[in-house]
mmCIF file of the N, C-alpha and C atoms, coordinates in Angstrom:
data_MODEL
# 
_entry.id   MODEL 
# 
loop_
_atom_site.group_PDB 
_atom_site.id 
_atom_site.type_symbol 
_atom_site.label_atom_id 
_atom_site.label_alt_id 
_atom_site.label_comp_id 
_atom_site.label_asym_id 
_atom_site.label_entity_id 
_atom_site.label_seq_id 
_atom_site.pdbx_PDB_ins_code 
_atom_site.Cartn_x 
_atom_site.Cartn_y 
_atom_site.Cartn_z 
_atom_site.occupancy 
_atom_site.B_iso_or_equiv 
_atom_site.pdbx_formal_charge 
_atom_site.auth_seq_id 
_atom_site.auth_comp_id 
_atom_site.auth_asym_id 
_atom_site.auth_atom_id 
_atom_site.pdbx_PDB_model_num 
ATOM 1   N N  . UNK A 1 1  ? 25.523 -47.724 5.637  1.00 0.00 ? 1  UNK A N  1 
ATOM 2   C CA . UNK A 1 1  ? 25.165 -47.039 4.430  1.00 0.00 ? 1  UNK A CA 1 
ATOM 3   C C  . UNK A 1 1  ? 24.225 -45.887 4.726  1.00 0.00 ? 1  UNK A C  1 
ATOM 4   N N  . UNK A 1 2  ? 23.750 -45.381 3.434  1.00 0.00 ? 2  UNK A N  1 
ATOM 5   C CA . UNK A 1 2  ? 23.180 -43.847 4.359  1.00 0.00 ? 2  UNK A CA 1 
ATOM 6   C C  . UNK A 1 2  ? 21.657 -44.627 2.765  1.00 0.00 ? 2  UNK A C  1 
ATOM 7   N N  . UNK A 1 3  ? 20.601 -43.811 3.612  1.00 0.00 ? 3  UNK A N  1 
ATOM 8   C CA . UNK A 1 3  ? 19.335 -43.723 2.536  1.00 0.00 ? 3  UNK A CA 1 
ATOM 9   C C  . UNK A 1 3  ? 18.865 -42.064 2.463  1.00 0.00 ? 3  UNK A C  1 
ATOM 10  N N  . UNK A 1 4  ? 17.958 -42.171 1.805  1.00 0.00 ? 4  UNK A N  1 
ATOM 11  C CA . UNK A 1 4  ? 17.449 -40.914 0.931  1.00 0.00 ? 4  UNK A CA 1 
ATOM 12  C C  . UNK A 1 4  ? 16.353 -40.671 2.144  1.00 0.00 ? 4  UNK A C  1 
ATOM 13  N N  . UNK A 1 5  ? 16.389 -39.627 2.556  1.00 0.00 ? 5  UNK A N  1 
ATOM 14  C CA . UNK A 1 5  ? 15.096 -38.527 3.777  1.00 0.00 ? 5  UNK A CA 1 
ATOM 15  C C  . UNK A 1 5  ? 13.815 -38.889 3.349  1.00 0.00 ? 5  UNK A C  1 
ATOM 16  N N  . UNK A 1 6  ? 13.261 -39.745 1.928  1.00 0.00 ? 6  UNK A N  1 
ATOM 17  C CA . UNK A 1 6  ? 12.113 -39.284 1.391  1.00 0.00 ? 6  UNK A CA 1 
ATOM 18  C C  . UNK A 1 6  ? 11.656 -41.064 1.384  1.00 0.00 ? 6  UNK A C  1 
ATOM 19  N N  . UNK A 1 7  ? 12.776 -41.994 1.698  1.00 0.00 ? 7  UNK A N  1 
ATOM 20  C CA . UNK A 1 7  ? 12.499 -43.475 1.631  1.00 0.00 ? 7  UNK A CA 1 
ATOM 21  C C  . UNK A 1 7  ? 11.525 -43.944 2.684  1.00 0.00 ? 7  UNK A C  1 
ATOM 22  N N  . UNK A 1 8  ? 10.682 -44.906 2.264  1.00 0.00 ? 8  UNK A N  1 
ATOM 23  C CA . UNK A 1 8  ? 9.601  -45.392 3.464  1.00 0.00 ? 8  UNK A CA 1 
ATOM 24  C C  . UNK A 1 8  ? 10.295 -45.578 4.705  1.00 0.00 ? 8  UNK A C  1 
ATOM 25  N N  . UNK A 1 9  ? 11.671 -46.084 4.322  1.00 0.00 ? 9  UNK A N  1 
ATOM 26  C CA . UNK A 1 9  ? 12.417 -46.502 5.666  1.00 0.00 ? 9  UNK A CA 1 
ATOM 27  C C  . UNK A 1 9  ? 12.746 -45.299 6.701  1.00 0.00 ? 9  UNK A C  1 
ATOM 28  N N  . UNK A 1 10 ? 13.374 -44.304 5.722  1.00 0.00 ? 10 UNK A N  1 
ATOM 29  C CA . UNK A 1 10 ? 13.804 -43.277 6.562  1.00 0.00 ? 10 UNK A CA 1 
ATOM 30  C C  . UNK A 1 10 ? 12.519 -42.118 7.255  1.00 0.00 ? 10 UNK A C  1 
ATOM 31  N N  . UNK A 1 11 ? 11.363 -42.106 6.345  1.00 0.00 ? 11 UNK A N  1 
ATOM 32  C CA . UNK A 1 11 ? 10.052 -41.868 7.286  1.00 0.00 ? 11 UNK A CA 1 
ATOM 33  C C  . UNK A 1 11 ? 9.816  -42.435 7.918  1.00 0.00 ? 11 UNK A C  1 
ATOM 34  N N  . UNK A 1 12 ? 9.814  -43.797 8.429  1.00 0.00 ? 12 UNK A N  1 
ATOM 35  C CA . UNK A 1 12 ? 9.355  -45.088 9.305  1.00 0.00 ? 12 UNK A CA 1 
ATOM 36  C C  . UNK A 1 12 ? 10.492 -44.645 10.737 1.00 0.00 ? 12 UNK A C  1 
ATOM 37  N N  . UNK A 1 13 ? 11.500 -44.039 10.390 1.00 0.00 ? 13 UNK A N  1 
ATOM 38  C CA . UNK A 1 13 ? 12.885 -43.648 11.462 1.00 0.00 ? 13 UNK A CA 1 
ATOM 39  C C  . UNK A 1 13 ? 12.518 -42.317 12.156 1.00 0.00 ? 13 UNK A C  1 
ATOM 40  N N  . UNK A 1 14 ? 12.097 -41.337 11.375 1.00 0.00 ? 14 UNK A N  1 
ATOM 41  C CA . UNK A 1 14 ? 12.086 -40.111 11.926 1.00 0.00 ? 14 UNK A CA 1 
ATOM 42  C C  . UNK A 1 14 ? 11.705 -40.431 13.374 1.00 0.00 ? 14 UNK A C  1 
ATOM 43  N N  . UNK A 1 15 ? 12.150 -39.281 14.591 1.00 0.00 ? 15 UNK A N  1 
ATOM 44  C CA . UNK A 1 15 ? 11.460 -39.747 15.792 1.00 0.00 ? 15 UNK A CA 1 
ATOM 45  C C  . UNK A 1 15 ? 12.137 -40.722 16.473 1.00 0.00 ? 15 UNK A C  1 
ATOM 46  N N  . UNK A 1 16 ? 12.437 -41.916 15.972 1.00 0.00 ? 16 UNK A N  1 
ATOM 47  C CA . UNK A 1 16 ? 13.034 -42.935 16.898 1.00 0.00 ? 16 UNK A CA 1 
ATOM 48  C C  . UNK A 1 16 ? 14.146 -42.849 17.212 1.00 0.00 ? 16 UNK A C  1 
ATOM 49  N N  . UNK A 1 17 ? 14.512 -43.144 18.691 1.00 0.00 ? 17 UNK A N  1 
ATOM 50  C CA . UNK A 1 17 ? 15.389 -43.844 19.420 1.00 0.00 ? 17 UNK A CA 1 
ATOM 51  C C  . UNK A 1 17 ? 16.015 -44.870 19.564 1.00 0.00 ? 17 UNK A C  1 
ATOM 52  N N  . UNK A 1 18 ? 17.026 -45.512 19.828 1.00 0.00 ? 18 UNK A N  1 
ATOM 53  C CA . UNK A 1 18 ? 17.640 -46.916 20.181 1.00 0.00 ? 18 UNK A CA 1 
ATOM 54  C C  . UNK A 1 18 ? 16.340 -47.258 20.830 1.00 0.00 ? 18 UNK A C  1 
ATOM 55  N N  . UNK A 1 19 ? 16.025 -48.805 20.826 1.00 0.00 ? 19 UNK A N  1 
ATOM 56  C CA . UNK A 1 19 ? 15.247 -49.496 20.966 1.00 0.00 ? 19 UNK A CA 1 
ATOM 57  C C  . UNK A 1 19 ? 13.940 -49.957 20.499 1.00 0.00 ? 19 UNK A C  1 
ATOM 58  N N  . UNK A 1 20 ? 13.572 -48.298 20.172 1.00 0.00 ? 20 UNK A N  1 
ATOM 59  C CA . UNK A 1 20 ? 12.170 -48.402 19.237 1.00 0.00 ? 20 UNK A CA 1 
ATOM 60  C C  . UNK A 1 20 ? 12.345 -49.123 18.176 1.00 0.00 ? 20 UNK A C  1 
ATOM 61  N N  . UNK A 1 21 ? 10.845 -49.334 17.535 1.00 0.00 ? 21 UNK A N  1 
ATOM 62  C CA . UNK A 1 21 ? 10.763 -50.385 16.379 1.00 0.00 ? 21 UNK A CA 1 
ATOM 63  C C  . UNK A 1 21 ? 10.015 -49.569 15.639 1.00 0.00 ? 21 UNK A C  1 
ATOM 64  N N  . UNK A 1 22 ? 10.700 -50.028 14.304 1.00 0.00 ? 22 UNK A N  1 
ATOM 65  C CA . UNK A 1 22 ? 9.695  -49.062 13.288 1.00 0.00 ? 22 UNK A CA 1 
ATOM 66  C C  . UNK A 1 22 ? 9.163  -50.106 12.429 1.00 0.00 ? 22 UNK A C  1 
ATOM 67  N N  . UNK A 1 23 ? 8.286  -49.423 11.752 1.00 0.00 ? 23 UNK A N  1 
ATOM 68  C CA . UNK A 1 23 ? 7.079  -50.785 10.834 1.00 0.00 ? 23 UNK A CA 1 
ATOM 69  C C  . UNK A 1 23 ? 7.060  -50.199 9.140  1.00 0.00 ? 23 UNK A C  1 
ATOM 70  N N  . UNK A 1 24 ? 8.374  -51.296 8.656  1.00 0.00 ? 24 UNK A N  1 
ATOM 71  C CA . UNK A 1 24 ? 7.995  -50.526 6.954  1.00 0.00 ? 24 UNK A CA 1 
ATOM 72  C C  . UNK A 1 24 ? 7.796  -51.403 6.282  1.00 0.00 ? 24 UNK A C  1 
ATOM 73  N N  . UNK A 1 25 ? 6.344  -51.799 5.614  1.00 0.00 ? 25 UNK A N  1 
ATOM 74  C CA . UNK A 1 25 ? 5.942  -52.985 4.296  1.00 0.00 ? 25 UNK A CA 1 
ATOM 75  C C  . UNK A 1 25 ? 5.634  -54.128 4.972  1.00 0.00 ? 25 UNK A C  1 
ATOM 76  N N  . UNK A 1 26 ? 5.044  -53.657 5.937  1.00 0.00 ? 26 UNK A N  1 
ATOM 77  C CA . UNK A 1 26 ? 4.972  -54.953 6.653  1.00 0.00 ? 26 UNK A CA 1 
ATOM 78  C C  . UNK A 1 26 ? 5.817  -55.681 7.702  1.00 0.00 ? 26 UNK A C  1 
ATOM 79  N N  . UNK A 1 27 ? 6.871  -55.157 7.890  1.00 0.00 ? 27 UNK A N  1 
ATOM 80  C CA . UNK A 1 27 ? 7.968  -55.502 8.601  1.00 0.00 ? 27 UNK A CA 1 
ATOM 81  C C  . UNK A 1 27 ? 8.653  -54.569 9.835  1.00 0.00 ? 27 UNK A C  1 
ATOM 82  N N  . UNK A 1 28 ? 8.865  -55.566 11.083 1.00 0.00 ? 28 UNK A N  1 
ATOM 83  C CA . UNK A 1 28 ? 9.202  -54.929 11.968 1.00 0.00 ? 28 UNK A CA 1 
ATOM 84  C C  . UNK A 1 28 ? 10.641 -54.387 12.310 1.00 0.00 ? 28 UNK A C  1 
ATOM 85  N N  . UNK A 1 29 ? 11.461 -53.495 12.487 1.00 0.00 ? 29 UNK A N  1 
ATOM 86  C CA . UNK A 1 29 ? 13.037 -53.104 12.571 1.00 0.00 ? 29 UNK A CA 1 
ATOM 87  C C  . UNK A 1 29 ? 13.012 -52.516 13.684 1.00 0.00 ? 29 UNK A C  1 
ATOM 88  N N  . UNK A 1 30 ? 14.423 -53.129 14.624 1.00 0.00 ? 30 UNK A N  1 
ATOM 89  C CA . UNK A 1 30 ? 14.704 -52.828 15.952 1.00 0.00 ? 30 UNK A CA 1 
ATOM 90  C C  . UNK A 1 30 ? 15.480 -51.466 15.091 1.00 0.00 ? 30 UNK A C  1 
ATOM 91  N N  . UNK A 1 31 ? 15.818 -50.463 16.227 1.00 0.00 ? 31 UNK A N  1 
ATOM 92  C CA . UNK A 1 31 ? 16.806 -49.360 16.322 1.00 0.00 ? 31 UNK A CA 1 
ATOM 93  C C  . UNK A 1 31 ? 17.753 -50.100 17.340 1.00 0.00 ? 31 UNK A C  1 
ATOM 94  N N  . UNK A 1 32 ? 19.139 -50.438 16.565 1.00 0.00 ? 32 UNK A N  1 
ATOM 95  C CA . UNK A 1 32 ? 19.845 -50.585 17.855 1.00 0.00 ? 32 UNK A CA 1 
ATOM 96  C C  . UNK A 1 32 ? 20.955 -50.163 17.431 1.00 0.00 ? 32 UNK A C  1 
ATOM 97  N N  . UNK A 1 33 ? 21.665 -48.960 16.454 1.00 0.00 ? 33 UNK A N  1 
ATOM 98  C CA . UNK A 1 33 ? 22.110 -48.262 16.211 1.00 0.00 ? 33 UNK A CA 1 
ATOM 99  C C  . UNK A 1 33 ? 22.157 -46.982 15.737 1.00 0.00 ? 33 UNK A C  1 
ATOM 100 N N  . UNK A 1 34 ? 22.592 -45.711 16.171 1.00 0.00 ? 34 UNK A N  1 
ATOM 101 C CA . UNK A 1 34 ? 22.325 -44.687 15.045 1.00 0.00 ? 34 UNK A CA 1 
ATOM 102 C C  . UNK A 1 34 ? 23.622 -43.617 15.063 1.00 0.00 ? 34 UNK A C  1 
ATOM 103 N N  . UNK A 1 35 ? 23.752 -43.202 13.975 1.00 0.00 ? 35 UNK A N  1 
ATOM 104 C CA . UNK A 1 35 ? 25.320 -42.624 14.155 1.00 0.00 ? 35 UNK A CA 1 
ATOM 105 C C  . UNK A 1 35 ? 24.934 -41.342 12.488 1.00 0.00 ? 35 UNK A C  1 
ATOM 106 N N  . UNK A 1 36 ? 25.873 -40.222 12.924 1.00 0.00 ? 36 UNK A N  1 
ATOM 107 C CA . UNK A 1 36 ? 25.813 -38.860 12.230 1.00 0.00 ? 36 UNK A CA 1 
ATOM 108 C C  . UNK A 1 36 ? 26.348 -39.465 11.024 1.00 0.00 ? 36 UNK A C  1 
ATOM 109 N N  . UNK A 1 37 ? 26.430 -39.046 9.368  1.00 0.00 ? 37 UNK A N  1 
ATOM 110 C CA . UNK A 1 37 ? 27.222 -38.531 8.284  1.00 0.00 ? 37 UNK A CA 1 
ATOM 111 C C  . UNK A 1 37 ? 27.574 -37.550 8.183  1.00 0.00 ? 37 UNK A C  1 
# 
């Protein structure tokens, strides 16, 4: 699915790579995919 540029999540993404972890609300998310729209 795709999110909005302005979502905590997708600020929490900017920058990262496969593997990095991003931190949104408390919660930790692997990158272990990323692909164009």
């Amino acid at each position: 699915g795709s999110i909005s540029h302005v979502s905590p999540m997708a600020v929490a993404l900017f920058g990262k790579k496969i593997g990095d972890l991003a931190s949104v609300n408390g919660k930790e998310w692997e990158i272990v995919k990323l692909s164009e729209s």
